[in-house]
ROSE-26517 format. One record per residue (C-alpha): x, y, z; residue number from 1; residue in one letter. Coordinates in Angstrom, 3 decimals, padded with zeros to 6 digits. Layout:
BEGIN
X:Y:Z:NUM:a
...
END
This chain:
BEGIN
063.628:125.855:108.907:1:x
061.457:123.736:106.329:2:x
061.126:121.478:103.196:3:x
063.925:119.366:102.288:4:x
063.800:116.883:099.422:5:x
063.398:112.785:098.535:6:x
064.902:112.380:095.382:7:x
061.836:109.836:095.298:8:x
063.279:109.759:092.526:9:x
061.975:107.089:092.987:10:x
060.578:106.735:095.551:11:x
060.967:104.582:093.127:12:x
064.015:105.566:092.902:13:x
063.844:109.000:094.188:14:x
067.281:110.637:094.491:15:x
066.354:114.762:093.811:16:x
069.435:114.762:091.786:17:x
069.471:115.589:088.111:18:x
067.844:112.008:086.965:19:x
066.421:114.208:084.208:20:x
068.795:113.523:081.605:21:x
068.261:109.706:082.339:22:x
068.574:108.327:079.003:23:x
071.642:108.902:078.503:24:x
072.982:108.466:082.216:25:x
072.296:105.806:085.002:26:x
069.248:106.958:086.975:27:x
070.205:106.585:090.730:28:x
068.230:104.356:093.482:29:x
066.264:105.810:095.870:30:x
068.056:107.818:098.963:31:x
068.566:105.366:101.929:32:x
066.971:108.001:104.499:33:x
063.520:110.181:103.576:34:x
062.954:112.895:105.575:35:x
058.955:113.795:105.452:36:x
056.717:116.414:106.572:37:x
052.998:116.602:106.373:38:x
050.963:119.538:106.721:39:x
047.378:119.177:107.340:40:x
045.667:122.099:105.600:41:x
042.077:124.134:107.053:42:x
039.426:123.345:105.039:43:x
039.067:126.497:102.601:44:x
042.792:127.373:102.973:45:x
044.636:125.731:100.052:46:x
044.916:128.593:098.182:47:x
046.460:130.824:100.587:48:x
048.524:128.187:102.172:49:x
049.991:127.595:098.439:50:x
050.420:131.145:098.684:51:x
052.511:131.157:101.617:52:x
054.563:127.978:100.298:53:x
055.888:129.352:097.068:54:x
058.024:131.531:099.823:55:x
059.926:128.654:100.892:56:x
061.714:128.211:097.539:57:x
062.730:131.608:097.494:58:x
063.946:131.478:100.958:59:x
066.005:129.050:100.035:60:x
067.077:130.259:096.770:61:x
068.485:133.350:099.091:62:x
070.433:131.118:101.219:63:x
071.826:129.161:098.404:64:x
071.858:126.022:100.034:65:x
072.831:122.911:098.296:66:x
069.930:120.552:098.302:67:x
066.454:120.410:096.792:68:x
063.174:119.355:097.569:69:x
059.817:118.939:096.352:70:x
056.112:119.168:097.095:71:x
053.123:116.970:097.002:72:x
048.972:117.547:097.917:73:x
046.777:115.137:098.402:74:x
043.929:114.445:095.722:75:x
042.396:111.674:098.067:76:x
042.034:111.340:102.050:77:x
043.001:114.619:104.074:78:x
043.503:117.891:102.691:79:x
047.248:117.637:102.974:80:x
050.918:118.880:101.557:81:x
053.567:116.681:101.784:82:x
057.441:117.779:101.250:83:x
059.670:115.162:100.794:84:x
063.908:115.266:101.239:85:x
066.291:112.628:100.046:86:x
069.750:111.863:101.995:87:x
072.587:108.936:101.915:88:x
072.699:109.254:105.398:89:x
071.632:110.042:108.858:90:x
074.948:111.922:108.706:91:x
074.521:113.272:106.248:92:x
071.326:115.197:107.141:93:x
072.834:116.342:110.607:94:x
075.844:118.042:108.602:95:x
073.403:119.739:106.843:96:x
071.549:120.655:109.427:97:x
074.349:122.259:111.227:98:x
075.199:123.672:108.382:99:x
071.550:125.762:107.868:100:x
071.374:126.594:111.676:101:x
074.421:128.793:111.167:102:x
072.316:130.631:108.561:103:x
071.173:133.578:110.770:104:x
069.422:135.064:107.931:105:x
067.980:132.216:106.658:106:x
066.717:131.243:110.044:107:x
065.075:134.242:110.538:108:x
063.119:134.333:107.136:109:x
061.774:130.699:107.356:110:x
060.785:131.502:111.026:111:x
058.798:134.333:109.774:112:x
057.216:131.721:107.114:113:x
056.710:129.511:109.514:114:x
054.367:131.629:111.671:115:x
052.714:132.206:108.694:116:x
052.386:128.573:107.507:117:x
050.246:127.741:111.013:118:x
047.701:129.941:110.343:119:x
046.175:128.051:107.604:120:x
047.330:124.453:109.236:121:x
045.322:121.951:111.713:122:x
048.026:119.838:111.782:123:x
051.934:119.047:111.381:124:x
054.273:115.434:111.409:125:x
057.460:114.977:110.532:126:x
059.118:111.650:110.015:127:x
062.163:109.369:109.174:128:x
062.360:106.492:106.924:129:x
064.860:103.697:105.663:130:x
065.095:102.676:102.344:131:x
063.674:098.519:101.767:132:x
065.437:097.855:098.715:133:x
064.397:093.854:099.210:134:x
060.402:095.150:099.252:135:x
061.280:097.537:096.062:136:x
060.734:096.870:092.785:137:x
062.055:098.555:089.628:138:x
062.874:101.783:092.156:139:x
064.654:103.551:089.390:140:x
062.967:105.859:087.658:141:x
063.518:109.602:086.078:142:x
061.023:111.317:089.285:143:x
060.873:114.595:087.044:144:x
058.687:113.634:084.345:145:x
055.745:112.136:087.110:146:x
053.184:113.883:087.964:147:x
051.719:111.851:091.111:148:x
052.338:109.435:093.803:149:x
050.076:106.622:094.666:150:x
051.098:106.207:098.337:151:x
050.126:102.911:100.540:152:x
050.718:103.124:104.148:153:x
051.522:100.023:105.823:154:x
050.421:099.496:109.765:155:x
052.168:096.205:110.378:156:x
051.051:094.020:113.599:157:x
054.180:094.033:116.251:158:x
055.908:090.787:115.489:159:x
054.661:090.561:111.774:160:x
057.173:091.864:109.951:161:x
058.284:089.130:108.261:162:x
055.217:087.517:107.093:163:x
054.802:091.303:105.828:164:x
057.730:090.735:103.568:165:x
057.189:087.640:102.933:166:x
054.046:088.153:101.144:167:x
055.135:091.157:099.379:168:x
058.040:089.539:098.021:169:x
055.342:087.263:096.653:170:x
053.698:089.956:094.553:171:x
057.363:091.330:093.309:172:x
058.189:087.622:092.665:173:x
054.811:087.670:090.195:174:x
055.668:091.497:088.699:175:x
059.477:089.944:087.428:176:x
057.481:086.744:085.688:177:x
055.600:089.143:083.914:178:x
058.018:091.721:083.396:179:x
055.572:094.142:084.338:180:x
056.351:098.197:083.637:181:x
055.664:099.432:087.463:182:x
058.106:100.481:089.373:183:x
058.051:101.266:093.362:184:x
059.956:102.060:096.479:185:x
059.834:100.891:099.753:186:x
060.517:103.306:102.960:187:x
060.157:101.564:106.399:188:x
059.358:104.690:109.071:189:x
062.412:104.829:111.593:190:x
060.708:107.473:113.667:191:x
057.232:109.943:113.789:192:x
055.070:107.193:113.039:193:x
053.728:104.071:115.337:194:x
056.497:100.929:115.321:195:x
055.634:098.646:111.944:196:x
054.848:101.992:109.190:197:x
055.711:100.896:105.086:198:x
055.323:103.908:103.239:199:x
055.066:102.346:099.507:200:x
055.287:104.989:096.728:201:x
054.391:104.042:093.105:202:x
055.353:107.057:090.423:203:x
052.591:107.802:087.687:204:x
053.183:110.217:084.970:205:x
049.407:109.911:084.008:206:x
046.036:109.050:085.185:207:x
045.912:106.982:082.407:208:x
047.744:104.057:084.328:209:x
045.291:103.859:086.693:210:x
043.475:102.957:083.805:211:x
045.778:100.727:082.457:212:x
046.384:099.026:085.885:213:x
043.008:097.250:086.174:214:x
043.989:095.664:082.851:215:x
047.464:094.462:083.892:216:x
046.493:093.207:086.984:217:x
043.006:090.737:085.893:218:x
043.163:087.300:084.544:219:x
046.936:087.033:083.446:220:x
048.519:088.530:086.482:221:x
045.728:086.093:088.493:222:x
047.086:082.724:086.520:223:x
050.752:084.016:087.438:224:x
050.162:084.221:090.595:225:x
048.492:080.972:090.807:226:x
045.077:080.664:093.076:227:x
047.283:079.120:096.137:228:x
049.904:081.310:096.307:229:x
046.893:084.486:095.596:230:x
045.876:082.216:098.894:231:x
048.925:082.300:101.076:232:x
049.574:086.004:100.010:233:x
046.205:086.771:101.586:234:x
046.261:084.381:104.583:235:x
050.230:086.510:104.992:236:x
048.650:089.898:105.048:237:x
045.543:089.578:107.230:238:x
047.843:087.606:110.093:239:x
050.068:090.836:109.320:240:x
048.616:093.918:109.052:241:x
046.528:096.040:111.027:242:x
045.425:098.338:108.025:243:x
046.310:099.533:105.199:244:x
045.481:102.956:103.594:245:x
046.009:104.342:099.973:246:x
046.476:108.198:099.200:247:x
047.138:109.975:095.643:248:x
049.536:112.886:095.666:249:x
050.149:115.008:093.360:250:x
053.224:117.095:092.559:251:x
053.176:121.011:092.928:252:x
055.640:122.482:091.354:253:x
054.664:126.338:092.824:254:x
055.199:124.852:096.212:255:x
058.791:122.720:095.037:256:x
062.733:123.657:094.627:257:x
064.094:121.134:092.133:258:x
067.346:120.854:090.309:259:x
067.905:123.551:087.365:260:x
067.772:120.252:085.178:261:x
064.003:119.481:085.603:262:x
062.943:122.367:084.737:263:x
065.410:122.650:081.648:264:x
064.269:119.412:080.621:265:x
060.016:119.913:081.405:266:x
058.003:122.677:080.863:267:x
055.780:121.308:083.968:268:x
058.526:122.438:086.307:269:x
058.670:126.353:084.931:270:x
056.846:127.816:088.349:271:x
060.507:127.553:089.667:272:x
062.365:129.308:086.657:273:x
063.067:132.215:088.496:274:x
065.582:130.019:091.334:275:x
066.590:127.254:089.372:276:x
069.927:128.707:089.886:277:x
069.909:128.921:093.293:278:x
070.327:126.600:095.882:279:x
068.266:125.072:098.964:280:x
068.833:124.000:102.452:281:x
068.013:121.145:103.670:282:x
065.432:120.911:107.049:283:x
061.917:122.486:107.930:284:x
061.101:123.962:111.431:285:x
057.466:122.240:112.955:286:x
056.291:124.887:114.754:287:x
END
């Protein structure tokens, strides 16, 4: 079986629920667990590896499973997809799992896609990650109206962790003095990835705030900061990290399942008008 979904909704408060009508209702934190996969696409294959995606959503829309998901490709880095799943549990994605592998049908049909899938791949992962509300900031946010995901990826040193969060509590401590408008959610990779993996994911609804960033983060957010803490921040890091690396993803809706609600409430989401009604499961097969 295949994609699942984060409600990223927030990543930043990613919870694939329907956070669409936000301004009138509570948008949800993030989902405690993230269930990833990353597909690493052949160089002249996006197209028919897209292709081959959009089947996913109607597989599940057959099943009618209860959960959604959503896709992501990289604009930076790798030629990658990513598929993201949200859950309040590790329970609560076994039950589902169960659940789906009783599916005969459904097993069958993303089996078949699967097969298909590795012909245009180089590469598969899948991984877990736990929420970090304490290295999250602002998490909330309404994940249907964004349109990418600036994602850092952590390698912490064994040992380092909490100089790691240390210093990034630091930086959040600086973001509520200035009540800065950025919002983003920590994961902390429980398993697929080496011991000491931060997957930080920062919502943008334009490429605008990149833009706007640069500004927001000069000579004002420097003075808040103060040059000796902007010191100790830095000395934290290097005795912390091993690297850091930063990707931009951006959403696909072709490849994506989300709730009848997004795609009510955004015209962006329309490529899944046709199973909006239906309903997903809740795993993808790695074959």
């Amino acid at each position: 079986m295949k994609k699942t979904l984060f409600v990223l909704a927030a990543l930043c408060g990613l919870a694939v629920t329907s956070a669409v009508h936000a301004q009138t209702t509570a948008i949800p934190p993030p989902p405690k667990v993230l269930q990833i996969f990353r597909e690493v696409v052949k160089p002249g294959h996006s197209a028919a590896h897209a292709k081959v995606e959009a089947g996913w959503p109607a597989a599940f829309a057959k099943a009618s499973w209860p959960s959604h998901f959503f896709a992501l490709t990289s604009m930076s880095g790798p030629n990658e997809a990513w598929f993201i799943s949200g859950w309040d549990s590790y329970a609560a994605y076994e039950k589902d799992t169960q659940d789906a592998e009783k599916n005969t049908a459904f097993d069958t049909e993303t089996s078949r896609l699967s097969a298909i899938d590795g012909e245009h791949l180089t590469n598969t992962a899948g991984m877990f990650a736990t929420y970090r509300e304490d290295l999250s900031y602002r998490a909330g946010v309404n994940i249907a109206q964004m349109r990418y995901f600036q994602l850092t990826t952590y390698r912490v040193k064994p040992g380092r962790g909490a100089e790691f969060a240390d210093a990034r509590k630091m930086v959040q401590a600086v973001h509520e003095q200035l009540n800065m408008d950025e919002h983003w959610a920590m994961y902390q990779v429980t398993s697929g990835a080496p011991g000491g993996t931060y997957l930080l994911f920062l919502p943008i609804k334009s490429m605008a705030e990149i833009d706007a960033a640069q500004e927001t983060h000069g000579q004002a957010y420097d003075a808040a900061m103060g040059a000796e803490n902007q010191k100790k921040v830095g000395d934290l890091l290097n005795a912390s990290l091993e690297s850091s690396t930063s990707t931009l993803l951006r959403f696909s809706p072709k490849m994506s399942y989300p709730p009848k609600e997004w795609v009510v409430a955004d015209a962006f989401w329309a490529p899944a008008a046709a199973k909006f009604d239906a309903k997903v499961p809740a795993t993808k097969k790695v074959n």
